[in-house]
Structure formats: C-alpha cells, structure tokens
N, C-alpha and C positions, 0 to 999 in steps of 0.2 A: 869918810864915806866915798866909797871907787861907784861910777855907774854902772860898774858890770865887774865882775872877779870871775870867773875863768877856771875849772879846777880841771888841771890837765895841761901836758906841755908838748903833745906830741902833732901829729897834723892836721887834728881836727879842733883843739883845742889855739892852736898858733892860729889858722885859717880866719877859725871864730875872733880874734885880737884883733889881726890885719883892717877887719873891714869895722870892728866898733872904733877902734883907736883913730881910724881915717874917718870918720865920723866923728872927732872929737869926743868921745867919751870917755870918760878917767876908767882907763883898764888895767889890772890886775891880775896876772898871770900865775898861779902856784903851781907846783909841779914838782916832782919827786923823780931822780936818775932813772926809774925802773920799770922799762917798759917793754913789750914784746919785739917793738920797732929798732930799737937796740939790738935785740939778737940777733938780726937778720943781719946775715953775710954780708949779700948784695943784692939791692934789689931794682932789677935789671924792667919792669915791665910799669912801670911810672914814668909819664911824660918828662923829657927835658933833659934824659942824661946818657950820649951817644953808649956808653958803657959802663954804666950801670953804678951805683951810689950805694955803701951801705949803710942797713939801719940807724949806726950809730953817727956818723958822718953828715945823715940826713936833720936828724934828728939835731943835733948839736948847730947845724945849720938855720933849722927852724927857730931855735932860742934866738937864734941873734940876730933876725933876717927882723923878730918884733923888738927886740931892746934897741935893735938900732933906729926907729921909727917912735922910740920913747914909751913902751910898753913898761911898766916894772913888774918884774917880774921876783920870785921868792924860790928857792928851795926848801920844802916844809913838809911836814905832812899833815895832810888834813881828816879832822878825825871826825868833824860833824857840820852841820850845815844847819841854820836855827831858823825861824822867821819870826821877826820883832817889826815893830808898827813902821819904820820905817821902812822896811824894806825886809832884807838877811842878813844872818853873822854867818861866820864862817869861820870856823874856829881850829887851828892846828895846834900841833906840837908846842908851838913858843907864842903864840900870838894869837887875839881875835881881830876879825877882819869885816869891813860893814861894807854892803851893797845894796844896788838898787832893783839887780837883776844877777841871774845867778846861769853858767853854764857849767853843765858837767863832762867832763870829754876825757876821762879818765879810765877808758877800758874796762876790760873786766878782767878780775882778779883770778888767777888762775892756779895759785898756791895752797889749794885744800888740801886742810892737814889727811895725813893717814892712818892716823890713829886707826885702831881695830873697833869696832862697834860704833864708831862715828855715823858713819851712812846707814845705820840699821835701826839706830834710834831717833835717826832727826824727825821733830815733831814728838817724839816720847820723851821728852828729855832734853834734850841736846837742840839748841838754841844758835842763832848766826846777829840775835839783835835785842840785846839788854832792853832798851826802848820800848820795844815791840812786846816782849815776852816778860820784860820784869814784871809787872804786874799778880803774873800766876806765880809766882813764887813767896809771895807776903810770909815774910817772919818764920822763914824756912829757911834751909842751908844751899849753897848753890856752890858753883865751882866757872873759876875764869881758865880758860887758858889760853897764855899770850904772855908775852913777856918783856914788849913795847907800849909806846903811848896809846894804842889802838885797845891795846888789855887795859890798861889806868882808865881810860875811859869809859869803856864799860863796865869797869869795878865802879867809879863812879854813877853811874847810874843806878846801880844794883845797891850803895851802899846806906839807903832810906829805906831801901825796901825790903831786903833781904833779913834773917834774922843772924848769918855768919855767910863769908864770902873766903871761898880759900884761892889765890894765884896760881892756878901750877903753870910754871912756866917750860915743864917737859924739858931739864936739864940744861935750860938756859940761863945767862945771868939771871938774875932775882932783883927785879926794879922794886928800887924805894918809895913805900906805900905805907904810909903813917894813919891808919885806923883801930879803934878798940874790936869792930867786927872783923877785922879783914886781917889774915893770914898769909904769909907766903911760903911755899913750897914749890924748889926745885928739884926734886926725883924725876927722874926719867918713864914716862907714862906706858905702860904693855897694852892697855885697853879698858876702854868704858864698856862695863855688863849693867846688864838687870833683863828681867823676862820679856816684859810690853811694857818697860818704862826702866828711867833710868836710874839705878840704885846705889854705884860704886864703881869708882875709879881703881883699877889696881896698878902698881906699880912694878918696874922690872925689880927692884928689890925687894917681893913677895909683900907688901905693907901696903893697904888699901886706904882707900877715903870713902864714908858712906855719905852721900850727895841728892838730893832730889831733883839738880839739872846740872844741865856744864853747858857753859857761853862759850864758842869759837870765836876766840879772838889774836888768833894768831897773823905775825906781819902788820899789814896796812889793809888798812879801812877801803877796802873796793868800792867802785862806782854802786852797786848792789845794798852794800852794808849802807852806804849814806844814802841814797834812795828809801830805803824801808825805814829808816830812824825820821824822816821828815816827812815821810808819805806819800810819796812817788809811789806811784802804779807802777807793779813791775811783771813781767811775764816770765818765769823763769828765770834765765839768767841774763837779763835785755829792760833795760828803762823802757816801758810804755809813752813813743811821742806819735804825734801828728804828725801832718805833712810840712808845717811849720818846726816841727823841732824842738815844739813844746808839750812840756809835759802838763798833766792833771792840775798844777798848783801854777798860777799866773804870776810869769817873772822868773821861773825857772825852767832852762832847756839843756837837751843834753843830745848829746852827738856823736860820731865817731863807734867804736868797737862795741860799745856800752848801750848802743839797742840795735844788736843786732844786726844778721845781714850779711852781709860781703865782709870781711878783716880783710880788707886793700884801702891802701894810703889815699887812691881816688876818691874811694868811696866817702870815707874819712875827711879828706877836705872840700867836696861838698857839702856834705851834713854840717861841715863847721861853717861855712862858705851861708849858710841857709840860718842856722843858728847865730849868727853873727848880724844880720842884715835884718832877722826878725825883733833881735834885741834893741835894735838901731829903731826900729816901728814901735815898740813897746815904751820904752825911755821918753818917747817924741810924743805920746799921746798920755802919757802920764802927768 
C-alpha cells in the first residue's frame, strides 16, 4: 500500500512526487516513454536553461531528479484505476498497484483512430468506454478495436455482458485472448457504416462484420478513458478539478495537460506543485 501513486512521468506528474516524497509519503510513480514533451525539439521558454533544453532531455531528467530522492518508479501501462475500501488499485499491464490517494498527470491522449465513420457515429454506436457504455449492449454482439492491453481490457469488461465480442485489431498483430464469446480478427478496417446507428464494420478486403457497437480501444488508455471508467467529471477532453486539483471523488487529483488550459511545462509543474502539497493535506487528515 504506496500513500499516493502518481500516474504520469512528465512535469506535472514528477512536480507532484518531489513535494509528497519530501513529505515522507510512500510515492509511486508509473509512467510510460510517450509523451508530447518528448517531441519537442527545444524548448527554449522554461525557466533555468540559458539555451534551451529539449523535451526529451527534460523529461528523462525529471525521472531521475525523483529516483534520485527515492521515488520508485515503474514503466507500465496503466489501464484502470479502481476504488476498494481502502483506499485505490491501480491496475496496469503486469501488475495491481494499492494507494491511499491517487494523481493523475497523464496528458491527454491524442492518437484518435481515423477510421472512416468513427466521428459520425460516436454516441450511435461507437463507444470510448466499455465501463460506461457496456451496459447497453446486454447479450448483443459488439466489436473491440485495439490490439494492446488497453483492447484486453476492455474486452474484459464486455466479456459478462456482451453475447459475442470480436477483436479487430485493424491489421495489427492479433493478441492472445482465450474466451468461448470472444473472437479475433486482424483484417485491415475501410470503415464503420450504418444510417443513425451502427450496423457493420466493412473491411479493405470487401468481407464485413454485422456489429451493434464498436469500442475504441486503440493504443493506451488516456487520462480521459480512466477518468470516465472511475467517474471523474470530465468536460470534453479536460478532467473537471477545483482550485485544489481535486477532482469530484476524494483522494483522487489530476494535473498538468489533462484539465486543460495552457500545454506549457510552467503550467504543468504548478498544477503538479498544488496537487502534490493537497495530497500531503489529505493523507494528514485521514
């Protein structure tokens, strides 16, 4: 049991460690290589660097400015977020993870697929959160696509309720997924049709799938996807915080690019800088 875990590795997410970990709290840092802040060339307009630092250099700096300070840190990816009487799990790729208090500081996800009739039926059909939306599909057929632990997991949710679940993983390898309802299929996707709702996946090799929904689940689980699976208020594409940095559910806060605002590193390690020092009040009074 960590007193705080952390999901995010960049500067609003380190920020947030610096000040629980100096607080003696058992912190927990998870984090995954792939961030916006990496792609950035150089960035020239962040205190403290006569000529300018880039993303990746920054960033790989941030990891080790908390390990060195005794942070543990994980590369994982994290696919859900739970609340159990103690506290939360935290649950990745290879491992569950327990806490007291939970920060989210993981951006937002910026890899929506492009599939053809995706944006035309979301809300007809077409789904961002097994969780959320399994429900309306009871003993009906549905369709994942994803082809990472991000898709297993929400074929996992779907696989109670659903009455058949097919994989497409849109031409990607084909993960191993051992169910009597559950299907995989790697054909390369042309487009999700139907009139005002969603009927059929067709395939660039002319061969269809008849579907009453399809889950995006491509990549990794964005700040967004695990916000909506636990119930985090979200406005678009922005976690709903206060001026604390806490969200709707007690014990859990989130920071940085993932509500919104300015996308600058400043901004970012304030919000983590706040979220950090809130978590340190919250721990203390518990």
């Amino acid at each position: 049991m960590y007193d705080v875990i952390i999901i995010g590795g960049g500067p609003a997410g380190i920020s947030a460690g610096l000040y629980t970990q100096r607080a003696n709290k058992k912190t927990l840092i998870i984090y995954q290589e792939s961030t916006s802040l990496q792609k950035a060339a150089k960035i020239e307009n962040y205190y403290g660097f006569e000529d300018g630092i880039s993303g990746s250099n920054l960033y790989k700096t941030g990891i080790k400015q908390a390990q060195n300070i005794g942070i543990k840190t994980l590369k994982e990816e994290v696919i859900r977020v739970g609340i159990i009487q103690e506290g939360f799990e935290v649950v990745t790729d290879k491992n569950i993870y327990f806490a007291k208090a939970i920060i989210i500081a993981i951006g937002t996800k910026k890899n929506k697929t492009n599939i053809k009739g995706v944006k035309e039926l979301e809300g007809k059909g077409v789904s961002y959160c097994a969780i959320c939306d399994g429900f309306f599909y009871k003993n009906r057929n549905v369709a994942v696509i994803g082809s990472g632990s991000y898709a297993l997991s929400e074929t996992n949710d779907l696989i109670n309720i659903a009455n058949k679940i097919t994989i497409l993983t849109n031409g990607e390898k084909a993960p191993e997924f051992r169910a009597d309802n559950v299907e995989v299929v790697d054909k390369k996707i042309e487009e999700i049709s139907g009139e005002n709702r969603v009927k059929e996946v067709r395939f660039t090799d002319g061969t269809t799938l008849e579907t009453d929904g399809v889950f995006i689940a491509q990549g990794t689980a964005g700040s967004i996807e695990l916000a909506k699976k636990i119930g985090l208020m979200t406005n678009g594409d922005k976690i709903v915080v206060d001026q604390n940095m806490q969200t709707n559910i007690n014990g859990i806060y989130a920071c940085g690019d993932c509500t919104g605002g300015l996308l600058q590193v400043s901004k970012a390690v304030y919000e983590g800088t706040v979220a950090g020092l809130e978590v340190n009040k919250y721990l203390k009074e518990k």
